[in-house]
Every structure is written in structure tokens, then in C-alpha cells.
C-alpha positions as CSV (number, residue, x, y, z in Angstrom):
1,X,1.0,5.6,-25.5
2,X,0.9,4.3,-29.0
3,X,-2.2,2.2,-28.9
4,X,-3.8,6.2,-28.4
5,X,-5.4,7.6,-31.5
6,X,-8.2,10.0,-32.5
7,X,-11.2,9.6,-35.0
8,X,-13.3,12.3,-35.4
9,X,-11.5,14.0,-32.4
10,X,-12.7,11.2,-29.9
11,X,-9.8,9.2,-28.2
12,X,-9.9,5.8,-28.8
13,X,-7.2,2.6,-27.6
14,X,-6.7,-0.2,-30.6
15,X,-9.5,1.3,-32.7
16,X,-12.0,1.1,-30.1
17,X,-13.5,4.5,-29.4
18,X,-13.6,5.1,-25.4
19,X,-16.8,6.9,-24.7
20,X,-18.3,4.3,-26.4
21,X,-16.3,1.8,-23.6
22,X,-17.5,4.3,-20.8
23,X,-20.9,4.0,-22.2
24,X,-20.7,0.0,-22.0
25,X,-19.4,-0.5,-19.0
26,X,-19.5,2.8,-16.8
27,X,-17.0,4.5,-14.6
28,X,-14.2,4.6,-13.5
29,X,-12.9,1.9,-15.9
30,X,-9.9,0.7,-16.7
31,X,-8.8,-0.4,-20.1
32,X,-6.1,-2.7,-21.6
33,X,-4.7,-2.8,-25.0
34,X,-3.7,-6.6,-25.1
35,X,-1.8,-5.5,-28.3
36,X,0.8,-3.2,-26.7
37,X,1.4,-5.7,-24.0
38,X,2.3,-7.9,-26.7
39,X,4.7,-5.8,-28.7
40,X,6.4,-4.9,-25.2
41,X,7.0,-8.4,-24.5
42,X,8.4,-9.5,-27.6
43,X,10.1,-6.2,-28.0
44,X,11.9,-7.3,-24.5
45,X,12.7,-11.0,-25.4
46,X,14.1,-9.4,-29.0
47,X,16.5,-7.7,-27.4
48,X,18.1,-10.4,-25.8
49,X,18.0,-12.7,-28.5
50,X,21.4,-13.5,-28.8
51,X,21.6,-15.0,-25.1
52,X,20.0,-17.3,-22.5
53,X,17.7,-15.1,-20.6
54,X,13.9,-15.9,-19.0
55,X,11.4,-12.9,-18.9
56,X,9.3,-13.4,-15.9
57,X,6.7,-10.9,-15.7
58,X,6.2,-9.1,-11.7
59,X,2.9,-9.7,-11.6
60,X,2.0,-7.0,-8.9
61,X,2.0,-4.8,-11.8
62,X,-1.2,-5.8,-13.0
63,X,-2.6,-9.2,-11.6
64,X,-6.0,-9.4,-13.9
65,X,-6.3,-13.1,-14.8
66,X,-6.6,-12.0,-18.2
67,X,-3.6,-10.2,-18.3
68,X,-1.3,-13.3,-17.2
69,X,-3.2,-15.4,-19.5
70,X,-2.2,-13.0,-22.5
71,X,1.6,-13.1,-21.0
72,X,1.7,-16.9,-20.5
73,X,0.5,-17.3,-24.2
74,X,3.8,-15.5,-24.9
75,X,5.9,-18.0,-22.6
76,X,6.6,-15.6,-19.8
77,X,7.3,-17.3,-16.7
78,X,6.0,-15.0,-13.8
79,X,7.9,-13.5,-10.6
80,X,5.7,-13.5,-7.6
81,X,5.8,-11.5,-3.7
82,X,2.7,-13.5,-2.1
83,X,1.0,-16.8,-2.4
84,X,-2.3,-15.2,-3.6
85,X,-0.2,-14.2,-6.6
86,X,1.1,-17.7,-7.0
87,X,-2.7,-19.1,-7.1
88,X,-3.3,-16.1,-9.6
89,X,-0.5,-17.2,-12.4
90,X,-2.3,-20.8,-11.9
91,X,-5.2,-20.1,-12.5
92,X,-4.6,-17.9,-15.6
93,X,-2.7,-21.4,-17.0
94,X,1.3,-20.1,-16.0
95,X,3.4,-23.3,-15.6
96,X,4.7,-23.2,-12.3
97,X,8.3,-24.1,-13.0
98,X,8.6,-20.7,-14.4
99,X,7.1,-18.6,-11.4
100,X,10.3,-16.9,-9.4
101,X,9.2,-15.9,-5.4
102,X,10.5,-13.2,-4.2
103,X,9.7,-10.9,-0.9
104,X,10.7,-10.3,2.1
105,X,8.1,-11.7,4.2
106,X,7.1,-15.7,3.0
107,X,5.1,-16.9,5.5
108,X,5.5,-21.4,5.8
109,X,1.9,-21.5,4.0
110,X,3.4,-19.9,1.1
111,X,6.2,-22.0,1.2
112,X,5.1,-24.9,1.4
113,X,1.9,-24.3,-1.6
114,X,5.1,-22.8,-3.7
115,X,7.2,-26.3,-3.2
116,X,4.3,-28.5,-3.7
117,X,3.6,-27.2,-7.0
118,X,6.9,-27.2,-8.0
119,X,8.3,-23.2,-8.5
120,X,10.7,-22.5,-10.8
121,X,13.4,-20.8,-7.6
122,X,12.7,-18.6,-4.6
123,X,14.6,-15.5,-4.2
124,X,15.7,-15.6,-0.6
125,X,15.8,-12.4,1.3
126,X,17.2,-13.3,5.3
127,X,19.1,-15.7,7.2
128,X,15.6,-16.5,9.0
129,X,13.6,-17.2,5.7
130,X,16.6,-19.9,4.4
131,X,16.4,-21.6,7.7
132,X,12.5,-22.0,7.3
133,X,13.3,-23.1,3.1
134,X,15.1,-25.7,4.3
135,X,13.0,-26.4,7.0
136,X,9.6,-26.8,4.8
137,X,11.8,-28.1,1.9
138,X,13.4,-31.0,4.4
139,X,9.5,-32.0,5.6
140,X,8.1,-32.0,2.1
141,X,11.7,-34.4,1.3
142,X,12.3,-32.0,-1.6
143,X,15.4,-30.4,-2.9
144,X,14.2,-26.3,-2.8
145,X,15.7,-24.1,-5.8
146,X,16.8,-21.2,-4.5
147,X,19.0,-17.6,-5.2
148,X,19.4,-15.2,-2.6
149,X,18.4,-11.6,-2.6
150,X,21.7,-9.8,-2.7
151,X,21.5,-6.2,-1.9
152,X,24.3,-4.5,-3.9
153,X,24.0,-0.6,-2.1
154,X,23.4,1.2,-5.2
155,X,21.2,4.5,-5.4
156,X,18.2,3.7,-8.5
157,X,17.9,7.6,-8.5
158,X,14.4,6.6,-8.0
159,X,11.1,8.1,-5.8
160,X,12.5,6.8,-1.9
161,X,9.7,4.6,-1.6
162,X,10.1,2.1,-4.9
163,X,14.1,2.0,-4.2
164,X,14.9,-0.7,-2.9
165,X,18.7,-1.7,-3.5
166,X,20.0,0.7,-0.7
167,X,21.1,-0.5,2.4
168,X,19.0,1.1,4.7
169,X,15.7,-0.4,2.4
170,X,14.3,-3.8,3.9
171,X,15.2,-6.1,0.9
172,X,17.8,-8.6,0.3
173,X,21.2,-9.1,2.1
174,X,24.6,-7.5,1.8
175,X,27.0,-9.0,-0.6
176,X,29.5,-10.2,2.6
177,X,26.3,-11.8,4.4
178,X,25.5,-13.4,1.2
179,X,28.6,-15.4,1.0
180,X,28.1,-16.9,4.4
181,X,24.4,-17.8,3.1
182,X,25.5,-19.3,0.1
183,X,27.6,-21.7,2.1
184,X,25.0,-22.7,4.1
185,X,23.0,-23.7,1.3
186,X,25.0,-25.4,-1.0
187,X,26.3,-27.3,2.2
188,X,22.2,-28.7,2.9
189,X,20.5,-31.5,1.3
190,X,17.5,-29.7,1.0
191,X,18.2,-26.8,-1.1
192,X,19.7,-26.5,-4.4
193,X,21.3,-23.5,-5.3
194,X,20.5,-21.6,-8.3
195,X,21.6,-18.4,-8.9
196,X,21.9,-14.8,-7.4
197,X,19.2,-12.3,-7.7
198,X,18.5,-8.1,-7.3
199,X,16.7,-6.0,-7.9
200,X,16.9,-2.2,-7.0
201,X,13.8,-0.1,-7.6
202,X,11.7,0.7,-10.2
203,X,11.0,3.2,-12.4
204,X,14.6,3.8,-13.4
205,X,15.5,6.2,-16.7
206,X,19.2,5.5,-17.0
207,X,21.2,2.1,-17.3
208,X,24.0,3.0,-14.8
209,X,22.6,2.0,-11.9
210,X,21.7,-1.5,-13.8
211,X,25.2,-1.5,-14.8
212,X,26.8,-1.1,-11.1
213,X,24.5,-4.1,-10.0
214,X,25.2,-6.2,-12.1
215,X,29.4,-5.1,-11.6
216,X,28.1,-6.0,-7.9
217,X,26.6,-9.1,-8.4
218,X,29.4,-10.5,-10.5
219,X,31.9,-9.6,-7.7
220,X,29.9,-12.4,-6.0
221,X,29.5,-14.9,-8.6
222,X,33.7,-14.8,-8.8
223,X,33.8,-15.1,-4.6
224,X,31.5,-18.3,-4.7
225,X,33.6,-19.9,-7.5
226,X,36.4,-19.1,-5.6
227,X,34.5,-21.2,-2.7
228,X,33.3,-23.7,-5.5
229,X,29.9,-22.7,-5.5
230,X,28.6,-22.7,-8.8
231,X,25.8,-20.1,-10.3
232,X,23.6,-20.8,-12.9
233,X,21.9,-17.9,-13.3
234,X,21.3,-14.1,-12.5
235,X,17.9,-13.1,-11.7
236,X,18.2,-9.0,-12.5
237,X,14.8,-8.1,-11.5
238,X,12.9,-5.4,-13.3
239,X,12.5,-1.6,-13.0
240,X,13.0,-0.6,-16.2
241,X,11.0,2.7,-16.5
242,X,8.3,4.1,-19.1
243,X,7.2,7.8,-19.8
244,X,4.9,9.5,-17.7
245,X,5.4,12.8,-18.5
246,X,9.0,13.7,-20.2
247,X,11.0,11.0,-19.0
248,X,13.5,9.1,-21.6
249,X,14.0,5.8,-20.6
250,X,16.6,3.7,-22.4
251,X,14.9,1.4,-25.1
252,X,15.4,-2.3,-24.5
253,X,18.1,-2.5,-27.3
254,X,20.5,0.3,-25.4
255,X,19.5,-1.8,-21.8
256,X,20.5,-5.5,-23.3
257,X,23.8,-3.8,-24.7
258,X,25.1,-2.4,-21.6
259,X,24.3,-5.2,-20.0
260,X,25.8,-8.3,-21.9
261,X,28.8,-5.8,-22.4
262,X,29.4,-5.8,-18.6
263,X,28.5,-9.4,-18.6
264,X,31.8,-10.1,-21.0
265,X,31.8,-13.6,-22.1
266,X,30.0,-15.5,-19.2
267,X,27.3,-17.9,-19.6
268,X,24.9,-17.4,-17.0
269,X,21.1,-17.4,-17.9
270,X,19.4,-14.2,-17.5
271,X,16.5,-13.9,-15.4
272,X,14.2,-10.3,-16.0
273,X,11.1,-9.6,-13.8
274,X,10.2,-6.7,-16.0
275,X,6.5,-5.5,-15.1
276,X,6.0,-1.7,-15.6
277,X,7.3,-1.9,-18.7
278,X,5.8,-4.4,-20.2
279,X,1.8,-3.2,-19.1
280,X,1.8,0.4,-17.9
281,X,1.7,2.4,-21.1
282,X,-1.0,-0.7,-22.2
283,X,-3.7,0.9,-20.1
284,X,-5.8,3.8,-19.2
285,X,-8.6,4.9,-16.6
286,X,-11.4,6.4,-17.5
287,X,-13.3,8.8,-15.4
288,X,-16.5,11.2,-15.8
289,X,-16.7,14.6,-14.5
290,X,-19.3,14.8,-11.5
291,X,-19.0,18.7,-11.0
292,X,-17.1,22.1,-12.0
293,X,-16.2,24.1,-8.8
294,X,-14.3,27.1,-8.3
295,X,-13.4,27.5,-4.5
296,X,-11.3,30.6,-3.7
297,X,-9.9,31.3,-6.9
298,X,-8.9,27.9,-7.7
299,X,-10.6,25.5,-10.1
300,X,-11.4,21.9,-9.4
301,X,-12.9,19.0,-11.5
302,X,-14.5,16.1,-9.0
303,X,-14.6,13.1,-11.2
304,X,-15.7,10.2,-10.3
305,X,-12.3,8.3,-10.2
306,X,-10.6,8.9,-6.6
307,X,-7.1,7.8,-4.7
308,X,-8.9,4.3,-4.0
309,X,-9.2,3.8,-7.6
310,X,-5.3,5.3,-8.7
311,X,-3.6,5.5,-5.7
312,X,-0.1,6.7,-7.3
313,X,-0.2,10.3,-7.3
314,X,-1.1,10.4,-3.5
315,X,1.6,8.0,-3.0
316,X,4.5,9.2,-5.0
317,X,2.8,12.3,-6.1
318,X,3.4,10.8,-9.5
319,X,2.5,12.4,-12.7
320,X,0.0,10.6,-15.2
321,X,-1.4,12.8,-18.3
322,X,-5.2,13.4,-18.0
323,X,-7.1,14.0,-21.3
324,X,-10.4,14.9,-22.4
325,X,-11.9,11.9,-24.6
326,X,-13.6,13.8,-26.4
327,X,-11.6,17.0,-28.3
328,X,-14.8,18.8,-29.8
329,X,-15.6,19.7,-26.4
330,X,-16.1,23.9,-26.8
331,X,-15.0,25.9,-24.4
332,X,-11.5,27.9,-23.1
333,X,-8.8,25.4,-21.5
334,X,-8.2,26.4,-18.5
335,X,-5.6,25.5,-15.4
336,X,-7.6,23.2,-12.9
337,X,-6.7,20.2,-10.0
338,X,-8.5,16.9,-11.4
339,X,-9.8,15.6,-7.8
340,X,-11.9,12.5,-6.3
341,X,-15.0,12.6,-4.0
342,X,-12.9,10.5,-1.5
343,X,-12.5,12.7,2.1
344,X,-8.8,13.3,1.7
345,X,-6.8,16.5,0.8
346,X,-4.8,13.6,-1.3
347,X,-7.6,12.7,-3.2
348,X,-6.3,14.2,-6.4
349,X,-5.4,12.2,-10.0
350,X,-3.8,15.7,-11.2
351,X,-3.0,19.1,-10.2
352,X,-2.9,22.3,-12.3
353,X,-3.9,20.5,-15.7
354,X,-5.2,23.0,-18.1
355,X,-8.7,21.5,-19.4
356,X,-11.5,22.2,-21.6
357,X,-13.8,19.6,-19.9
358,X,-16.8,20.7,-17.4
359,X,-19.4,18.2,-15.9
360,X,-20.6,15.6,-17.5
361,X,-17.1,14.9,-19.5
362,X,-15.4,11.8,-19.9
363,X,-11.5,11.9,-18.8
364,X,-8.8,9.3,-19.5
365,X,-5.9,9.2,-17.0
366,X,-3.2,7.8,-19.2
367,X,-0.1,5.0,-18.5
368,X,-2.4,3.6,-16.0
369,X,-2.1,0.0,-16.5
370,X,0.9,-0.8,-13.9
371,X,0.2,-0.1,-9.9
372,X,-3.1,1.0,-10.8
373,X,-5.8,-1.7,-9.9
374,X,-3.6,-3.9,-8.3
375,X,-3.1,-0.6,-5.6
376,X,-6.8,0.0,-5.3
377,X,-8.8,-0.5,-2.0
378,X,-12.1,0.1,-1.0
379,X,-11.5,2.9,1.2
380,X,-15.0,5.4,1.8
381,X,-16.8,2.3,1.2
382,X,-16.1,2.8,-2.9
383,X,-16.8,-0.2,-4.8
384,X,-13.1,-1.1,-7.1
385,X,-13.8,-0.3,-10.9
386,X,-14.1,-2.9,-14.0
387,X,-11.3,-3.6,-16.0
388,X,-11.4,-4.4,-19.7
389,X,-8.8,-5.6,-22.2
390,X,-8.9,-4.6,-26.0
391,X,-7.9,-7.8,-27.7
392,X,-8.1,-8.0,-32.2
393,X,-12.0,-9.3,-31.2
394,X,-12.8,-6.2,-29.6
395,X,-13.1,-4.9,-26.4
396,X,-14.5,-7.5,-23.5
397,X,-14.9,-7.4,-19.7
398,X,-11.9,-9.1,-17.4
399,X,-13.4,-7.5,-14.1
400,X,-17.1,-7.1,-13.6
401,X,-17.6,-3.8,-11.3
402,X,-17.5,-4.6,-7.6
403,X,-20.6,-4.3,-5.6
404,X,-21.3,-3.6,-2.1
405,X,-22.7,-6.8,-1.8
406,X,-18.9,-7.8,-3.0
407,X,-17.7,-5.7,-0.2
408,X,-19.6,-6.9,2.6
409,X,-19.7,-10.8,1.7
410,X,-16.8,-11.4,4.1
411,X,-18.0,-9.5,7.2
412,X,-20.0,-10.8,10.4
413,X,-22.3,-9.4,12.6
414,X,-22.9,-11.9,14.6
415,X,-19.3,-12.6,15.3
416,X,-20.0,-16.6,14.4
């Protein structure tokens, strides 16, 4: 992560030293470097300088207000799987024409906030969720922009559970089914087609599987000319990976290449809904070291960080480097599982780490600014942790610390 450094052996993100951070706002905290979200994003657009193309950040990735703000500022439009996220790219001041909606499961509320703001296109995923487009479109006496979800049966080479361009995964349609869909749509007077969209997991370290998609994809562009249904853009999705540990993910130069290579000489604006890449490495959680225990030969530190806080290595026993913020700490490094107090054998943000710290020590879980807070629950009752972003003036809060009164505000006793 390049916004890490050391000063006097204590890690700090953008010149901002982060025990002083911890010391500010407590733990577990999260922290942003608004920076490296910025070179990402202009890094991405550089690369595909040369031709149409609209970045439109996925903002499960990292939904802090503050966060879309920074990324509107930059022009990204946004892509979107839930009307709560629509509300949120509002809010932080995203123009609606440039918010994509994709997912699986849009519910008629969702549709119908999405067409009366005016969304940039929806990315259709079933037969069933056209019929209720044109439905909602038709009673609102709209014209709905629209691409469908094609599903192109290509293997990301992914973890199983963010793969999702497979046929047996619940996403999109199959290139045949799409035909028939396109048909239908171009044939109403309530929707207006757009484009074709896919998108087939995340995380991916090697362009080949971007490049069979897109081979996929274009297959059905030339079928729907052929039916003389024009496309006016291909919506690639995301996925593009980052390192955790020692992957090598293609740079954004090497990815634009392949792809406008296999694109040839066609016009089409691209459409990117890049989100790991553009804020994971951005961000870390920090995380103080409650106890020291050795239990049958093996060591543990229990921080104060847990599964509801980072709930990636549970779930896709996913790697993130764990550091001590402060390197002066004396004492032998030694092999031990970093673990939360929440009652799960899962509750772990690392195993077999080899450590200098003991209680008391501050910890930084690296590349944790994608799927980290936007994952986190309040399972055990645990309040969610603050977030802050590290802009040129300094560090500053984005999310206050949850409290229980937080927790409890929605619930009834008396049932009224």
C-alpha cells in the first residue's frame, strides 16, 4: 500500500502517524487515504484515454458518504445493487444519470425511486425483472434505459463465492436467452435499450478471463445487429484485483490494451464498475491488543477488532497483512493467530502471523478499505467502528463510532 510509510519506526497513512489516529478516535478504526483513491481513479480513466468509456464506481465496496463524495468530485458515475445505495450516491451529490443498477433482486420500490430520479440504465438480470421494468416504466409513462445481464460461462479463477459469471451462479442470463430478451425490449414502448452488460467475479489477477467475456459479449452485439438491434454501449463491470498478499494483478495499462485489442475498431462506449480497485489498498483497520494467551502450545493475540468488524477472512478465508504500528516494540517475533473476542472459532483477522506485539499494542490490518465496513454487522451485540479519511487537511471523522443506543433505536418492546 503506497500511502504506508514509517517515521521514527511508527506506521503512518499520508503523513498522518496512526497511533496518534487510534489515540483520537479509538478502536477498531478504519482509515482512508483520500489520496490513493484519487491516483486509482485517474490512474483507471488514464488508461482508457484514447476511447469512450464511463468509470462507475460499485459502490458496495465502500459506501461511506465521504468516499462517494471524493469519487463524484472526480466525475465517476456510480453502479448500484440496492435502493439504499441509490439514496447513498445522492446524498454524497452523485448525479443520477450516471448511477448503473444492477442485481438480481430489484424489488418495484427500487424501481420505481430509480426511474423517478432519472438513472443513467438498469442492468437487467431475468425475464421476470424486464417484465416488472416495463411494467413500472409504462405507469410512471417513461421510457426505462436498460442492458441486460448477460452471463457469458466463463471461469474468473476466482474464490467460488465472488464468481459470478458461471452458469450455475445466480446472476445474469445466457447469451441465447438474452437474444429473445433483447427482442422483447427493443419491441416495447417503455424501455429503451442501451447496451449489454457482465460482469464475472471479482478479485481477478489475469486478463484472460476479461478477454473471453468480452469475445462473448461481442458474439451478441453481432447477433442483435443481425436482428437490427442496435448497442450503444458495453457495461464490463469490475473485478479487477489488488495485492493482498503476493498476487500480481495486471496494471490498468496491460487491462485497457487487451481489451480495446479484442474490441478491434468498434465504437461502443465502455462502461467499468471498478470498486476494489479503486479503494481497497486506500484503507486500513486498526486494532489494539486486549490480551497475550498461549493455549495448548499455540499463541493467540485477542484484539479488539473481530469477524463483525472484517468479516473477509471468515468468509473467504482471505489473507490481509497485519502489522504492528509501532516497530520499536522489543521483544522476539513470534508465530501467533491474530483473533476477535466474538464467540466463533471464525473469529480470526489472521492465522500464524509472526509478531512482536503483546497487550496493549496497536495492529493495522492492511488493504482493508473494500468489503470491509460495508460487510460489518453487529453480531455479539458489538457496536460497528468509526471510519476516517486522510484528506491534504488532515485526518477527519466520516463515521462517528456506533453506540448501543444506535443499536437499539429501531427495536420495540411494546410491539406498538
Amino acid at each position: 500500500m503506497d500511502s504506508l510509510s514509517r517515521v521514527g519506526g511508527v506506521l503512518c497513512l499520508d503523513g498522518e502517524r496512526l497511533d496518534a489516529l487510534a489515540e483520537r478516535f479509538g478502536t477498531p478504526l478504519y482509515v482512508y487515504s483520500a489520496a490513493h483513491v484519487e491516483a486509482r481513479y485517474r490512474a483507471f480513466d488514464a488508461a482508457f484515454a484514447g476511447h469512450p468509456h464511463r468509470i462507475c464506481y460499485a459502490v458496495k465496496a465502500n459506501s461511506n458518504l465521504a468516499v462517494l463524495r471524493l469519487l463524484a468530485g472526480l466525475g465517476a458515475g456510480f453502479d448500484i445493487v440496492s435502493g439504499g445505495e441509490l439514496e447513498r450516491v445522492l446524498r454524497a451529490g452523485g448525479a443520477p444519470g450516471s448511477v448503473v443498477f444492477s442485481g438480481v433482486g430489484k424489488t418495484r420500490a427500487e424501481i420505481d425511486r430509480a426511474l423517478e430520479v432519472g438513472i443513467g440504465c438498469f442492468n437487467v438480470e431475468s425475464a421476470a425483472e424486464l417484465d416488472r421494468l416495463e411494467s413500472a416504466a409504462r405507469a410512471a409513462g417513461v421510457r426505462a434505459p436498460m442492458s441486460i445481464r448477460v452471463n457469458p460461462d466463463v471461469d474468473a479463477a476466482t474464490h467460488p463465492y465472488i464468481s459470478t459469471g458461471l452458469r450455475e451462479n445466480k446472476f445474469g442470463v445466457s447469451v441465447d436467452a438474452a437474444r429473445d430478451l433483447y427482442r422483447r425490449a427493443d419491441a416495447s414502448d417503455a424501455l429503451e435499450v442501451l447496451g449489454v452488460d457482465c460482469h464475472i467475479g471479482s478479485q481477478l489477477v489475469r486478463v484472460e478471463p476479461f478477454v473471453a467475456a468480452l469475445e462473448r459479449v461481442l458474439e451478441l452485439v453481432d447477433r442483435l445487429a443481425a436482428d437490427g438491434i442496435g448497442i450503444r454501449h458495453l457495461d464490463l463491470g469490475g473485478g479487477l484485483g489488488i495485492r493482498y498478499r503476493d498476487e500480481a494483478p495486471p496494471e490498468p495499462e496491460t487491462y485497457a490494451a487487451v481489451l480495446l485489442e479484442t474490441l478491434a475498431d468498434r465504437e461502443l462506449e465502455l462502461v467499468f464498475e471498478p470498486g476494489r480497485w479503486l479503494v481497497g489498498e486506500a484503507g486500513v483497520l486498526l486494532t489494539r491488543v486486549e490480551y497475550d494467551k498461549t493455549h495448548e502450545g499455540r499463541e493467540f493475540l485477542i484484539v479488539d477488532a473481530a469477524m463483525n468488524d472484517l468479516l473477509r477472512p471468515a468468509l473467504y478465508q482471505a489473507w490481509h497483512d497485519i502489522v504492528e504500528v509501532d516497530a520499536g516494540r522489543s521483544g522476539p517475533q513470534r508465530s501467533v493467530d491474530v483473533v476477535g473476542p466474538v464467540c466463533e472459532s471464525a473469529d480470526f483477522l489472521g492465522r500464524e502471523r509472526s509478531l512482536a506485539a503483546g497487550a496493549g499494542d496497536l495492529l493495522a490490518v492492511t488493504s482493508a478499505g473494500a468489503y470491509g465496513f460495508g460487510m460489518a454487522s453487529n453480531y455479539n451485540s458489538r457496536n460497528r467502528a468509526a471510519e476516517v479519511l486522510v484528506t491534504d487537511e488532515g485526518a477527519r471523522l466520516v463515521r462517528r463510532r456506533e453506540t448501543l443506543d444506535d443499536q437499539l433505536a429501531c427495536e420495540l418492546l411494546d410491539g406498538n
